[in-house]
C-alpha positions as CSV (number, residue, x, y, z in Angstrom):
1,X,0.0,0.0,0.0
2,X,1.5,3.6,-1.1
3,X,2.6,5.6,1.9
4,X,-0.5,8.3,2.3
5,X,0.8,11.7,2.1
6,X,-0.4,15.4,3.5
7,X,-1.3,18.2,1.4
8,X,1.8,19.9,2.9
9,X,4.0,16.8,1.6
10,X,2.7,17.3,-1.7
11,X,3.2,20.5,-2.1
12,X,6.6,20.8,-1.4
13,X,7.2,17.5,-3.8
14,X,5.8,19.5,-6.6
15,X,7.7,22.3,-5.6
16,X,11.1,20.1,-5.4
17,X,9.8,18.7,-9.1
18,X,9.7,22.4,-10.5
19,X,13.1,23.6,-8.8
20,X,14.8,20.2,-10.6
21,X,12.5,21.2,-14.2
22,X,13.5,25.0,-13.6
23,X,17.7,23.9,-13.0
24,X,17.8,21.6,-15.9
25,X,18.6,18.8,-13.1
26,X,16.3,15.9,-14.9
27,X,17.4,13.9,-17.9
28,X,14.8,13.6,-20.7
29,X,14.0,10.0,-19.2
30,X,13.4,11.3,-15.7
31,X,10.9,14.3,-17.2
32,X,8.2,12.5,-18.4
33,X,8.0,10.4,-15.0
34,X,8.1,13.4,-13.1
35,X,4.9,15.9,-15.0
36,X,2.7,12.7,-14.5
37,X,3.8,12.7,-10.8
38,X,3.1,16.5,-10.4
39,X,0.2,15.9,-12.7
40,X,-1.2,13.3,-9.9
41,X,-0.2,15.7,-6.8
42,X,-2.2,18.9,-8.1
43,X,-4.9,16.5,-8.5
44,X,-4.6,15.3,-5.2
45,X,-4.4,18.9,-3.9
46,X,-7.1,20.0,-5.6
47,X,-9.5,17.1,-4.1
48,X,-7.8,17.6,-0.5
49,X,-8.9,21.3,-0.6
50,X,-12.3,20.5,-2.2
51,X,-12.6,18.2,0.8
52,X,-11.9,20.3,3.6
53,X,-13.9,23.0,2.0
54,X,-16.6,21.3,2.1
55,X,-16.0,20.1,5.4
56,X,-15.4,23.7,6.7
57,X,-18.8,24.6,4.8
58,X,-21.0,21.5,6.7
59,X,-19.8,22.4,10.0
60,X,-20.6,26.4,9.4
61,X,-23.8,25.2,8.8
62,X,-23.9,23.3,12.0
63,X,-23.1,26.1,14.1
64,X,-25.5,28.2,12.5
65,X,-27.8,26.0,12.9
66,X,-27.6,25.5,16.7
67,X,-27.0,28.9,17.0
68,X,-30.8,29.4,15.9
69,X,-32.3,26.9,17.7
């Protein structure tokens, strides 16, 4: 099983990737590996923020709720 990783993880992979892309550091055979790897991370990201926001947004609603009760 692949080693779950934090959104904070992530993002300093993908930032590690583009520092490497950005210095020339990754042969042609390394490149292609990499994109789909930040390509997957972003992805992940995105779904990690959509998740909490929605998370965030449900227990608002909560709150507001018992707040008017």
């Amino acid at each position: 099983m692949a080693k779950k990783i934090s959104y904070g993880e992530a993002i300093a992979e993908i930032e590690e990737i583009i520092r490497k892309i950005e210095q020339e550091e990754l042969d042609v055979d390394e490149l292609s590996d990499k994109v789909k790897r930040v390509s997957f991370l972003i992805n992940y990201c995105r779904e990690k923020l959509r998740n909490t926001e929605e998370e965030v947004s449900n227990i608002l609603k909560e709150i507001e709720k018992k707040q008017a009760d």
